[in-house]
PyMOL Python script that loads the backbone (N, CA, C, O; Angstrom):
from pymol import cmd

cmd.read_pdbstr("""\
ATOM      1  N   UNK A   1      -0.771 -30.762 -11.443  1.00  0.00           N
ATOM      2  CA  UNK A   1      -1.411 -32.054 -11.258  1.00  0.00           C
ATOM      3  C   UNK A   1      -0.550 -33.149 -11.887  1.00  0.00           C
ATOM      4  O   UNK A   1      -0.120 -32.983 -13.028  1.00  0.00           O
ATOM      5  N   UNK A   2      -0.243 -34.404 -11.107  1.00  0.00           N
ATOM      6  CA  UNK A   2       0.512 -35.134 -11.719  1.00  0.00           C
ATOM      7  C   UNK A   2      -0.745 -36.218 -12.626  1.00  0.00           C
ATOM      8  O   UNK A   2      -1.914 -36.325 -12.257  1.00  0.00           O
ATOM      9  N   UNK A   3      -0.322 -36.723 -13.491  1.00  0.00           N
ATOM     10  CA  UNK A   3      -0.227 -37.700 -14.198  1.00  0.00           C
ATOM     11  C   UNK A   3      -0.841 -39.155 -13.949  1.00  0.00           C
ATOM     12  O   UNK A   3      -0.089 -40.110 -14.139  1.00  0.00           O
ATOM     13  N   UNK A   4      -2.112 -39.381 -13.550  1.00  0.00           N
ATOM     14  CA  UNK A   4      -2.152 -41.294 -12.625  1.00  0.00           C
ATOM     15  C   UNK A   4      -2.146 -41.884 -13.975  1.00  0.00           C
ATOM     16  O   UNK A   4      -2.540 -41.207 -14.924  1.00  0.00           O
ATOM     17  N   UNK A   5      -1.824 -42.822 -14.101  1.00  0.00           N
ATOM     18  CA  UNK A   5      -2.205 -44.013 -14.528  1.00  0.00           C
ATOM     19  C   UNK A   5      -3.592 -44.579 -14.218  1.00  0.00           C
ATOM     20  O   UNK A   5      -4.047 -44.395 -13.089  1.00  0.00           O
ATOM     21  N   UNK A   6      -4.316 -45.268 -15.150  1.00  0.00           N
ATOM     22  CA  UNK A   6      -5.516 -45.761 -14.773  1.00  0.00           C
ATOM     23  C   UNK A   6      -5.428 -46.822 -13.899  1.00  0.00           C
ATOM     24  O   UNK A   6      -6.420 -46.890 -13.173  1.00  0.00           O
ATOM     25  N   UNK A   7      -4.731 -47.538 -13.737  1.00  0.00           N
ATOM     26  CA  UNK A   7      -4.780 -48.581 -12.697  1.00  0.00           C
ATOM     27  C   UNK A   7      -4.652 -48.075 -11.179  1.00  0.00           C
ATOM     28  O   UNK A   7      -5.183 -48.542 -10.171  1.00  0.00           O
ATOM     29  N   UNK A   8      -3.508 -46.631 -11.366  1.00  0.00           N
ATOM     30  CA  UNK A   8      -3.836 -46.199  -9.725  1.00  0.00           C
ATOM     31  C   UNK A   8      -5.335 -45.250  -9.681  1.00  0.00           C
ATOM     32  O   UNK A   8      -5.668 -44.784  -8.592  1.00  0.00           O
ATOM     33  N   UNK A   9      -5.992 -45.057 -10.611  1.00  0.00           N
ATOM     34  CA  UNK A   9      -7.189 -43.715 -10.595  1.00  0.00           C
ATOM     35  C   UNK A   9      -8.127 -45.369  -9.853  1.00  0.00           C
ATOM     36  O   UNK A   9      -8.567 -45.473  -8.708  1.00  0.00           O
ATOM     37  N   UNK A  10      -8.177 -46.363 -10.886  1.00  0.00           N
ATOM     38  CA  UNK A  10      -8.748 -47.522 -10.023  1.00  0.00           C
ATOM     39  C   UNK A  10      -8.469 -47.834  -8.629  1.00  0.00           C
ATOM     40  O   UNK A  10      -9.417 -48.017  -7.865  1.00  0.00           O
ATOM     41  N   UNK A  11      -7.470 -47.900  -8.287  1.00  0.00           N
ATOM     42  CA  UNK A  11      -6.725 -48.468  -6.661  1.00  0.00           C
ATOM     43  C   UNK A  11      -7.716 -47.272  -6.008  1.00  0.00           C
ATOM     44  O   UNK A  11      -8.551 -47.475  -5.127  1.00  0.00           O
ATOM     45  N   UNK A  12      -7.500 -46.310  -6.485  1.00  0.00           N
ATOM     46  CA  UNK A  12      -8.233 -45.379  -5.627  1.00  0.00           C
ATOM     47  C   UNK A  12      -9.677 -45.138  -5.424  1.00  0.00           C
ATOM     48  O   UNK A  12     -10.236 -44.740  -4.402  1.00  0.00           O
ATOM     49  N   UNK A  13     -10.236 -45.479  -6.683  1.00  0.00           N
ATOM     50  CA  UNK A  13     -11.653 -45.790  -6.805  1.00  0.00           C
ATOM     51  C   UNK A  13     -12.359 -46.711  -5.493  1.00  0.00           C
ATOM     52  O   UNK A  13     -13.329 -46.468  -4.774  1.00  0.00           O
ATOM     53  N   UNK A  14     -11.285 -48.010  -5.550  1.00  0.00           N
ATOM     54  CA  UNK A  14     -11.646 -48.993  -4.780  1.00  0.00           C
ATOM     55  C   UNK A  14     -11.410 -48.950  -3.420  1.00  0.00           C
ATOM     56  O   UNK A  14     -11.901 -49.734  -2.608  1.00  0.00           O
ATOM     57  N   UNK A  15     -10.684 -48.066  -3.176  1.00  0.00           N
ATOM     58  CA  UNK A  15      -9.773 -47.624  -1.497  1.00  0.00           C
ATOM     59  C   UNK A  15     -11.296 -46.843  -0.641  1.00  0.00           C
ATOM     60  O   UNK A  15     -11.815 -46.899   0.473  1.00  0.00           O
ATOM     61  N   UNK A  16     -11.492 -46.297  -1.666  1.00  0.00           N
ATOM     62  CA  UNK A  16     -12.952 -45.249  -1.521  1.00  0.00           C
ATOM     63  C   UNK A  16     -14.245 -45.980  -1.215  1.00  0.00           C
ATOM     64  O   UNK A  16     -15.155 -45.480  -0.555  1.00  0.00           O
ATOM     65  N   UNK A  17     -14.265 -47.232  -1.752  1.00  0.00           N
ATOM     66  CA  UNK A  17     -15.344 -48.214  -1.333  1.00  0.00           C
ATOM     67  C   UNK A  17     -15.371 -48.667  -0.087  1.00  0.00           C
ATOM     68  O   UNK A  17     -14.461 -49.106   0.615  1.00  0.00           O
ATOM     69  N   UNK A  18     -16.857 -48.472   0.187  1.00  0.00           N
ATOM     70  CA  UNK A  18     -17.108 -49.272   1.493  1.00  0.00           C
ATOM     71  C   UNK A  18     -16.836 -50.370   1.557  1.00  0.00           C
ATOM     72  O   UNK A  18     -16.059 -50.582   0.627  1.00  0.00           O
ATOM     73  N   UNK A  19     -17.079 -51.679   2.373  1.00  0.00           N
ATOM     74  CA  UNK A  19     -16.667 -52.883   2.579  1.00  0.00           C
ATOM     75  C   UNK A  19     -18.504 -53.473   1.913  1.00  0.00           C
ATOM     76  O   UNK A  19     -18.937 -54.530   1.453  1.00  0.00           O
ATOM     77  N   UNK A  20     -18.837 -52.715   2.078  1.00  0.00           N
ATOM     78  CA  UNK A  20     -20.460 -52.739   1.409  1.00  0.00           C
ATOM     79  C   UNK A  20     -20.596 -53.444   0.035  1.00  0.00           C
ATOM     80  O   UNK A  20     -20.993 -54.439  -0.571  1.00  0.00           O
ATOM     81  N   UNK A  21     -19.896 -52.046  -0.044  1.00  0.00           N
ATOM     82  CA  UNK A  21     -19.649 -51.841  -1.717  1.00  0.00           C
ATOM     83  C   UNK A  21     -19.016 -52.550  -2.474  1.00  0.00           C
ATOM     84  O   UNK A  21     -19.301 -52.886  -3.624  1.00  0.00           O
ATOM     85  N   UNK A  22     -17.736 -52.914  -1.573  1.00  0.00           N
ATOM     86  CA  UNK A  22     -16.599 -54.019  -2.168  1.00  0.00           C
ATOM     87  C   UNK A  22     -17.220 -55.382  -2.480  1.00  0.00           C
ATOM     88  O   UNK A  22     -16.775 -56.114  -3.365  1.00  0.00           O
ATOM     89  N   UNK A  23     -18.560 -55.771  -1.496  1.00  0.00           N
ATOM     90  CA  UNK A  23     -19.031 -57.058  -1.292  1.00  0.00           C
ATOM     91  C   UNK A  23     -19.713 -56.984  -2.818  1.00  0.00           C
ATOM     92  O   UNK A  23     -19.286 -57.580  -3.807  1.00  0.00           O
ATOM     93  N   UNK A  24     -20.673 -56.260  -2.772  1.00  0.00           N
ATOM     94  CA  UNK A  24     -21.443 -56.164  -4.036  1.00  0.00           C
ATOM     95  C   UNK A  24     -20.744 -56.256  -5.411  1.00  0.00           C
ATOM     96  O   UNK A  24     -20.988 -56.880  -6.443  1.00  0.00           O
ATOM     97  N   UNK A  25     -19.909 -55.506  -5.077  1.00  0.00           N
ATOM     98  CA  UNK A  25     -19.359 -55.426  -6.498  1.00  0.00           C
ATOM     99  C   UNK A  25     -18.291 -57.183  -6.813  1.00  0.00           C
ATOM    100  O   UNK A  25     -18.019 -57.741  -7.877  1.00  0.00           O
ATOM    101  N   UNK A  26     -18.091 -57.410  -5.963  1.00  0.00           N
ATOM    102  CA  UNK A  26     -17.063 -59.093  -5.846  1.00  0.00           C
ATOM    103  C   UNK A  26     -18.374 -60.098  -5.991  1.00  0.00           C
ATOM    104  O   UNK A  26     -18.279 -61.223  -6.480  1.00  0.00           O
ATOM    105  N   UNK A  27     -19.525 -59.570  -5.532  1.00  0.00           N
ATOM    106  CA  UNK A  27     -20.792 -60.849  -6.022  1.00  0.00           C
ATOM    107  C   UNK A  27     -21.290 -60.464  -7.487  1.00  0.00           C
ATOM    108  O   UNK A  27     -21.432 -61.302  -8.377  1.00  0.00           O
ATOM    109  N   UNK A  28     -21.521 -59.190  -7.628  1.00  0.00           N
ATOM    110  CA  UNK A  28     -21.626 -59.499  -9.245  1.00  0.00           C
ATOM    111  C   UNK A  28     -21.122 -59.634 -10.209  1.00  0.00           C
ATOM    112  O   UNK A  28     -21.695 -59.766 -11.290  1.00  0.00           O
ATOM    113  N   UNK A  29     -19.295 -59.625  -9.914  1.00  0.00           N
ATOM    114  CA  UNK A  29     -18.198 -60.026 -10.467  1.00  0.00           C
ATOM    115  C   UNK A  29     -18.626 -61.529 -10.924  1.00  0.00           C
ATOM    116  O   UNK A  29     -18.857 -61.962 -12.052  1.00  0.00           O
ATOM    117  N   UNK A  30     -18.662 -62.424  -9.161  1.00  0.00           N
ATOM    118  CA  UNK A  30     -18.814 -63.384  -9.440  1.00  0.00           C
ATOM    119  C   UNK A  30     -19.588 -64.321 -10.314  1.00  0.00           C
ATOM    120  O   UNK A  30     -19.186 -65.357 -10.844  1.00  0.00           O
ATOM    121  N   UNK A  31     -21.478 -63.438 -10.397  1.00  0.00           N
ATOM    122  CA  UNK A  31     -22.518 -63.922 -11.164  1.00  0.00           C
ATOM    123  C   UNK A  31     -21.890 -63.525 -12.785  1.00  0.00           C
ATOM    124  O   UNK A  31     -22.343 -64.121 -13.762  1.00  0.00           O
ATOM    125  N   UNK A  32     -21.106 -62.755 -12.892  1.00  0.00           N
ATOM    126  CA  UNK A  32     -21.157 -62.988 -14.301  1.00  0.00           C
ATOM    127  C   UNK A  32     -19.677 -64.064 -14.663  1.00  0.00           C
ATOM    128  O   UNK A  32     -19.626 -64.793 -15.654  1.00  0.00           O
ATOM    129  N   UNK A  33     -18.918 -63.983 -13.953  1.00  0.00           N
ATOM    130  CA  UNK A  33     -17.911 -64.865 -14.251  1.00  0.00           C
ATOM    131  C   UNK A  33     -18.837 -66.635 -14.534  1.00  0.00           C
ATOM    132  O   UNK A  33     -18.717 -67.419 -15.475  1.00  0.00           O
ATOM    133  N   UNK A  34     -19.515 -66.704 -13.560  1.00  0.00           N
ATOM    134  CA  UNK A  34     -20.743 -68.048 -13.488  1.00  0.00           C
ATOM    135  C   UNK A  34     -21.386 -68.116 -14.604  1.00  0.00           C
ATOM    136  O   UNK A  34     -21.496 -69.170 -15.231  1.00  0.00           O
ATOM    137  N   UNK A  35     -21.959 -66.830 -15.038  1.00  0.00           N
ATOM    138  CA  UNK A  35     -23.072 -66.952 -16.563  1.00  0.00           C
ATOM    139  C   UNK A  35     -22.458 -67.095 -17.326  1.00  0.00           C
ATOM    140  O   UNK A  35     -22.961 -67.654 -18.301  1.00  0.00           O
ATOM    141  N   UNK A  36     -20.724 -66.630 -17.424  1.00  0.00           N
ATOM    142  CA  UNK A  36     -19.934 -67.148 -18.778  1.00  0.00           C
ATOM    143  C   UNK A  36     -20.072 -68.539 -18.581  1.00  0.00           C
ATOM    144  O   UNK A  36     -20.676 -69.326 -19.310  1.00  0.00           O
ATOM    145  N   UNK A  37     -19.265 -68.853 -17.201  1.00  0.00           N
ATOM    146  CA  UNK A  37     -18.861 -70.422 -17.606  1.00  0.00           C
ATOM    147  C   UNK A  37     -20.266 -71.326 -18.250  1.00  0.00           C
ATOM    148  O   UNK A  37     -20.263 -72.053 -19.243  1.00  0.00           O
ATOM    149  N   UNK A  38     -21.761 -70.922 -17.071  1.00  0.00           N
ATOM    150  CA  UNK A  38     -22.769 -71.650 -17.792  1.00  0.00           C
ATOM    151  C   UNK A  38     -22.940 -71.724 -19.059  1.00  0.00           C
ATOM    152  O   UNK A  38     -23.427 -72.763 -19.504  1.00  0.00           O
ATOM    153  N   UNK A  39     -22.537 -70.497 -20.086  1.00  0.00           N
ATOM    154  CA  UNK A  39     -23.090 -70.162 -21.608  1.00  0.00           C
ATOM    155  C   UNK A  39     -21.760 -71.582 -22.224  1.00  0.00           C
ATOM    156  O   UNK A  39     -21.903 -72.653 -22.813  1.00  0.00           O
ATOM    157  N   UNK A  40     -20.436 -70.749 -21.636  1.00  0.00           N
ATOM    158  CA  UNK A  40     -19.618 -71.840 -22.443  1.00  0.00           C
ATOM    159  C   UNK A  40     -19.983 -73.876 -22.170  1.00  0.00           C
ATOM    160  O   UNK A  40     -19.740 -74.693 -23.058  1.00  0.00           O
ATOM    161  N   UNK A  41     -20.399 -74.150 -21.193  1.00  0.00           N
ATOM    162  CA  UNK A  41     -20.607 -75.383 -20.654  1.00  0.00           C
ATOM    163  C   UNK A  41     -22.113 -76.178 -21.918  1.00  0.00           C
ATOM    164  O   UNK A  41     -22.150 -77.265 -22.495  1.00  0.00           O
ATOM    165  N   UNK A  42     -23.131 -75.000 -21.896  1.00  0.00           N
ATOM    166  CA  UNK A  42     -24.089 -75.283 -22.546  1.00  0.00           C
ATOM    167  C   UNK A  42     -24.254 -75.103 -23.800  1.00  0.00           C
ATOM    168  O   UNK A  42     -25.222 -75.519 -24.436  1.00  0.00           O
ATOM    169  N   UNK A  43     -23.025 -74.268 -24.390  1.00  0.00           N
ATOM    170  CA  UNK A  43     -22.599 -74.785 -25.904  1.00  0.00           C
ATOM    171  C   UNK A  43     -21.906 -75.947 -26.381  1.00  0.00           C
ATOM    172  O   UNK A  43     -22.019 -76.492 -27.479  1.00  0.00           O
ATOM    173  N   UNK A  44     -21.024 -76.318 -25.210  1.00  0.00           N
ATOM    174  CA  UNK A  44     -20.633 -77.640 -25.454  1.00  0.00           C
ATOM    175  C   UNK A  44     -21.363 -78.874 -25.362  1.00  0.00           C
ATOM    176  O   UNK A  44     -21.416 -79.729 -26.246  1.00  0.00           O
ATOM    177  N   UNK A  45     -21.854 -78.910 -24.376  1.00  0.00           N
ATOM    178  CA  UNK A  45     -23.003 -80.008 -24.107  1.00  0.00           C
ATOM    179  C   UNK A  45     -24.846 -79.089 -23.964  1.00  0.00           C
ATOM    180  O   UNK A  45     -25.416 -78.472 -23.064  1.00  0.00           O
ATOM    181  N   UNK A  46     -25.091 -79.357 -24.948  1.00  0.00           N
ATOM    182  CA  UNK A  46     -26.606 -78.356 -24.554  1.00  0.00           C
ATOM    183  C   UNK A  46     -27.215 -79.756 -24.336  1.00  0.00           C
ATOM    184  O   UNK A  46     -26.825 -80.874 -24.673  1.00  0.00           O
ATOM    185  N   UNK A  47     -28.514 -79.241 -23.530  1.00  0.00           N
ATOM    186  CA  UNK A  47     -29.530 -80.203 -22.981  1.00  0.00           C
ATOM    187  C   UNK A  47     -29.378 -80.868 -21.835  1.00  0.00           C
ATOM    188  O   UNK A  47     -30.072 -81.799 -21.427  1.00  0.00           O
ATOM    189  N   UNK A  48     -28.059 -80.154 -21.105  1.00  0.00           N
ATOM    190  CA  UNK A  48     -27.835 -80.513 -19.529  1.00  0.00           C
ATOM    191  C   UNK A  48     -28.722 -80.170 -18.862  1.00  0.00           C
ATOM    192  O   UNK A  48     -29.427 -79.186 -19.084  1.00  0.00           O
ATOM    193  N   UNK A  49     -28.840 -81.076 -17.765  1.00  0.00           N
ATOM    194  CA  UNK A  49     -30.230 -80.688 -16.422  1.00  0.00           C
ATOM    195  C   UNK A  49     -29.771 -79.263 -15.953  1.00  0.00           C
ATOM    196  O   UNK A  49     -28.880 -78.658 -16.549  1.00  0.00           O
ATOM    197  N   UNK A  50     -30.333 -78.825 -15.006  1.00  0.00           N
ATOM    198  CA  UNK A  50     -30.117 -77.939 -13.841  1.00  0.00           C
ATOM    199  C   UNK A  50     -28.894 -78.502 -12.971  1.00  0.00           C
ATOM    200  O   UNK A  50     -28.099 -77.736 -12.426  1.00  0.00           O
ATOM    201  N   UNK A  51     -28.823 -79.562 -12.902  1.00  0.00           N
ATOM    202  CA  UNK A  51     -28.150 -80.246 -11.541  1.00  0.00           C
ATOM    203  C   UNK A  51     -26.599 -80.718 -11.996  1.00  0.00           C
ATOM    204  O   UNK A  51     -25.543 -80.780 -11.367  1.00  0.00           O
ATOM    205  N   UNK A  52     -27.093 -81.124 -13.873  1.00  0.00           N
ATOM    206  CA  UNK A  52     -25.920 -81.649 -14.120  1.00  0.00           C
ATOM    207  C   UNK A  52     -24.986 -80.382 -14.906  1.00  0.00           C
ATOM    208  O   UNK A  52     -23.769 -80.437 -15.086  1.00  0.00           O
ATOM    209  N   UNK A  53     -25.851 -79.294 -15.297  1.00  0.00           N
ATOM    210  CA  UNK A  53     -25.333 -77.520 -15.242  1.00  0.00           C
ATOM    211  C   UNK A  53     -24.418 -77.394 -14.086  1.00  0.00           C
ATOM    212  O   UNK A  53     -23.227 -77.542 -14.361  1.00  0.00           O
ATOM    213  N   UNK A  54     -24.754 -77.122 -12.702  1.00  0.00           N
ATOM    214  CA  UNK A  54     -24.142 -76.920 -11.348  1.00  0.00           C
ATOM    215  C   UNK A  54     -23.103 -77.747 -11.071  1.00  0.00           C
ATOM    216  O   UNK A  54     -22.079 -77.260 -10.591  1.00  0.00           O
ATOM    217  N   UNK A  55     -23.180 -78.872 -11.281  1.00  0.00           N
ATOM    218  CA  UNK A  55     -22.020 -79.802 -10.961  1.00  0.00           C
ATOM    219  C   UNK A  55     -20.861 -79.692 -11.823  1.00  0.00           C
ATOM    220  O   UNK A  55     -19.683 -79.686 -11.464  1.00  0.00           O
ATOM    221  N   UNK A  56     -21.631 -79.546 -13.788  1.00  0.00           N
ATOM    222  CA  UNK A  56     -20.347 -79.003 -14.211  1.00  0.00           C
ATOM    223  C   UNK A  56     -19.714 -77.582 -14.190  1.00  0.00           C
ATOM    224  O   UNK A  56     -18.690 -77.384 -14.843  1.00  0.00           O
ATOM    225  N   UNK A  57     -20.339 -76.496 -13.396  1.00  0.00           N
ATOM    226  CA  UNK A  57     -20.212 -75.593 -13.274  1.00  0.00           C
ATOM    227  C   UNK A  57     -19.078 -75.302 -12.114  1.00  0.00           C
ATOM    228  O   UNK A  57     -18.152 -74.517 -12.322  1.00  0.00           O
ATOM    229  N   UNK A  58     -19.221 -75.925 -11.021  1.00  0.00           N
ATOM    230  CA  UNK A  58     -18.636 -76.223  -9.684  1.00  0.00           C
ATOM    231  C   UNK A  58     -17.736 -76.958 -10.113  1.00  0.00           C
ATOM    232  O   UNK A  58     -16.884 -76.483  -9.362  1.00  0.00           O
ATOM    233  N   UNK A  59     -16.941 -78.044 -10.924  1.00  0.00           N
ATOM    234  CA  UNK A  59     -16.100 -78.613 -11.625  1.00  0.00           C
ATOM    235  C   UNK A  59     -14.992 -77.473 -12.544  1.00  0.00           C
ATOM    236  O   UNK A  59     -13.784 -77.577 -12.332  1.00  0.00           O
ATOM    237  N   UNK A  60     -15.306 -76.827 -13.157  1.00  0.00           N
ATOM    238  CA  UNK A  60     -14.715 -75.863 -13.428  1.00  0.00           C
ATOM    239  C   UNK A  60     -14.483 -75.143 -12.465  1.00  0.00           C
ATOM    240  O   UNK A  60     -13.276 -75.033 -12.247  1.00  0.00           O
ATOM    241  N   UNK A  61     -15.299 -74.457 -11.610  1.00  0.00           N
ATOM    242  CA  UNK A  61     -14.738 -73.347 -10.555  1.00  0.00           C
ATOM    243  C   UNK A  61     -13.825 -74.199  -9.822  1.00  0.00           C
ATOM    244  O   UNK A  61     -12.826 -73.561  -9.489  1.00  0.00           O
ATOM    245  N   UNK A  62     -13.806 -75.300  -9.483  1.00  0.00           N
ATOM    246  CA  UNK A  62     -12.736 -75.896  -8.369  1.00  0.00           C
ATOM    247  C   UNK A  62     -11.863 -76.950  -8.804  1.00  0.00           C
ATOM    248  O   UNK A  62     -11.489 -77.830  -8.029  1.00  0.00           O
ATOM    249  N   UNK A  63     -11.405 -76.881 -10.428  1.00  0.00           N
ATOM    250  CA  UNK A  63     -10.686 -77.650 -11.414  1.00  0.00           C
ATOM    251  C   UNK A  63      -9.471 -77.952 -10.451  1.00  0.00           C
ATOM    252  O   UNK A  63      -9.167 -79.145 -10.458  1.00  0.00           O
ATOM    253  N   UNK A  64      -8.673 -77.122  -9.589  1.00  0.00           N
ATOM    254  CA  UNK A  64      -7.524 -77.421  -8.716  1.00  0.00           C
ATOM    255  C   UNK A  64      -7.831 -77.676  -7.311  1.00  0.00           C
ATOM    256  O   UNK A  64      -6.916 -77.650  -6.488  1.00  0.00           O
ATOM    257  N   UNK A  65      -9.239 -77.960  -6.903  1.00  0.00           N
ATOM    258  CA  UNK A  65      -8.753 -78.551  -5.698  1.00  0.00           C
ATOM    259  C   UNK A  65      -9.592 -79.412  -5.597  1.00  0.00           C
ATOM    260  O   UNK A  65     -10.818 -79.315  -5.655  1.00  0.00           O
ATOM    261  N   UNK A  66      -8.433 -80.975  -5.317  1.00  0.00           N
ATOM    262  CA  UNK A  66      -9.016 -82.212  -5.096  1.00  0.00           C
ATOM    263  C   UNK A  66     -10.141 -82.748  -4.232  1.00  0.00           C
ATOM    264  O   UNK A  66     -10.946 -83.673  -4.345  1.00  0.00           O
ATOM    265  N   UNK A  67      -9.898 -81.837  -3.348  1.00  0.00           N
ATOM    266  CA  UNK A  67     -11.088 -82.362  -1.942  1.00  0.00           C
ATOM    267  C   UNK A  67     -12.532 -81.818  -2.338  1.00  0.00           C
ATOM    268  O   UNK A  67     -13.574 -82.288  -1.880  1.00  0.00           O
ATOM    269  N   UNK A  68     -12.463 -80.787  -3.232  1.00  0.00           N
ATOM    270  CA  UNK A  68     -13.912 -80.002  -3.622  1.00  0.00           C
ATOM    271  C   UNK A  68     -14.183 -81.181  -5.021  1.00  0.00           C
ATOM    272  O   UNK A  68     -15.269 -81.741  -5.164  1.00  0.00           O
ATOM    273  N   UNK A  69     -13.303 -81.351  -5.724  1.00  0.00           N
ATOM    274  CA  UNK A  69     -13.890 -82.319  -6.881  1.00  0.00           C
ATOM    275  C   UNK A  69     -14.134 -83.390  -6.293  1.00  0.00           C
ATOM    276  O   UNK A  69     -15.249 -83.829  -6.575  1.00  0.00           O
ATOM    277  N   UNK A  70     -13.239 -84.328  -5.206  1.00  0.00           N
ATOM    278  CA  UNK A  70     -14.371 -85.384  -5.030  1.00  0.00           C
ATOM    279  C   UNK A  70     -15.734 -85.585  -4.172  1.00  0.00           C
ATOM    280  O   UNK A  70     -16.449 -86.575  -4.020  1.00  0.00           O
ATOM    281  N   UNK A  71     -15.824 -84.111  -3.614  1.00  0.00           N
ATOM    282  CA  UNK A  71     -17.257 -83.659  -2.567  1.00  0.00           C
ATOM    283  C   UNK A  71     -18.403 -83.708  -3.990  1.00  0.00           C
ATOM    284  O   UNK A  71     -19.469 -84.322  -3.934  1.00  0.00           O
ATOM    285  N   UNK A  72     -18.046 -83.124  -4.928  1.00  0.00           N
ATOM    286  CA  UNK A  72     -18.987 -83.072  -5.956  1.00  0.00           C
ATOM    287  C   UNK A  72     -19.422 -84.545  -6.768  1.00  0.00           C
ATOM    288  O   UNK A  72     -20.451 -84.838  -7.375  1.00  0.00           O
ATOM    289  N   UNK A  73     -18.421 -85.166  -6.552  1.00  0.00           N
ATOM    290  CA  UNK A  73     -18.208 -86.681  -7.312  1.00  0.00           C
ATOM    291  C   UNK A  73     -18.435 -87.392  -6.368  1.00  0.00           C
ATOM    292  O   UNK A  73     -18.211 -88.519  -6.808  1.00  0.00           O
ATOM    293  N   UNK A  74     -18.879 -87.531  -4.854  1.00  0.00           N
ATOM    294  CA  UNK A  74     -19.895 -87.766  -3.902  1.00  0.00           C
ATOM    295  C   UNK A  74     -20.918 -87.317  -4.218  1.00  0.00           C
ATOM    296  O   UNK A  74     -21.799 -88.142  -4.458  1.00  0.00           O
ATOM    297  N   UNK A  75     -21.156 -86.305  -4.314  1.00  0.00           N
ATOM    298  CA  UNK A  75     -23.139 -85.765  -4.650  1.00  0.00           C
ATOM    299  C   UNK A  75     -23.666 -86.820  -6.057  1.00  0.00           C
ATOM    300  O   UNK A  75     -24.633 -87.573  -6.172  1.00  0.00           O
ATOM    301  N   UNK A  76     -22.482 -86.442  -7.055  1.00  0.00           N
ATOM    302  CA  UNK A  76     -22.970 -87.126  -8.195  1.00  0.00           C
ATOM    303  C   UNK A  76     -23.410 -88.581  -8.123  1.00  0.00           C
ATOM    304  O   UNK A  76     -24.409 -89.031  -8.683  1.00  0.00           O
ATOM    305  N   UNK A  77     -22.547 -89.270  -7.367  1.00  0.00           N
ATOM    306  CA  UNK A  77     -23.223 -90.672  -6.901  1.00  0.00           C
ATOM    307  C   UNK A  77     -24.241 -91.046  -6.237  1.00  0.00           C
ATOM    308  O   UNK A  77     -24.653 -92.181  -6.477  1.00  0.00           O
ATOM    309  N   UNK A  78     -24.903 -90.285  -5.286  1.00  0.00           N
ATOM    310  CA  UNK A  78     -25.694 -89.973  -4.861  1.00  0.00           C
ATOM    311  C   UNK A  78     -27.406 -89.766  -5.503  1.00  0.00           C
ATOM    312  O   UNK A  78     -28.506 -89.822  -4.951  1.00  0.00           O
ATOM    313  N   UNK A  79     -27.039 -89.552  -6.688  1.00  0.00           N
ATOM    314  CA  UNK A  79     -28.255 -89.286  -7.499  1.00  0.00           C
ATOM    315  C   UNK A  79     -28.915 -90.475  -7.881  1.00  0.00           C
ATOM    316  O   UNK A  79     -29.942 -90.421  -8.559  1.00  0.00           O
TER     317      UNK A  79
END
""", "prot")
cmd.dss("prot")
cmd.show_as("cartoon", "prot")
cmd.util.cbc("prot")
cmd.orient("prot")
């Protein structure tokens, strides 16, 4: 028996996944990558709304692209 490395025992783990499976597991990737940023956002500023949570939340997720920060900086005016 040769030898894997854990990163290929992973590749293979994931090769083995359904497209099902892949989805699920990339959305609850995503919800927790989200609950960090919310925890870190609401230690810095606590007592943010719901709305003004999401906007700075969506500000971070799309810190590099211009056309998504000023879609959000449209909504914000909007209020």
């Amino acid at each position: 028996m040769t030898d894997k490395t854990v990163e290929e025992i992973y590749r293979e783990h994931i090769r083995a996944m359904s497209s099902r499976e892949k989805q699920i597991k990339a959305a609850k990737m995503y919800l927790n990558v989200k609950a960090m940023v919310e925890r870190q956002i609401l230690k810095d500023s606590p007592g943010l709304s719901e709305m003004a949570l999401k906007r700075a939340v969506a500000k971070r997720f799309y810190m590099h692209d211009p056309i998504a920060l000023q879609l959000i900086e449209m909504g914000e005016s909007h209020d």
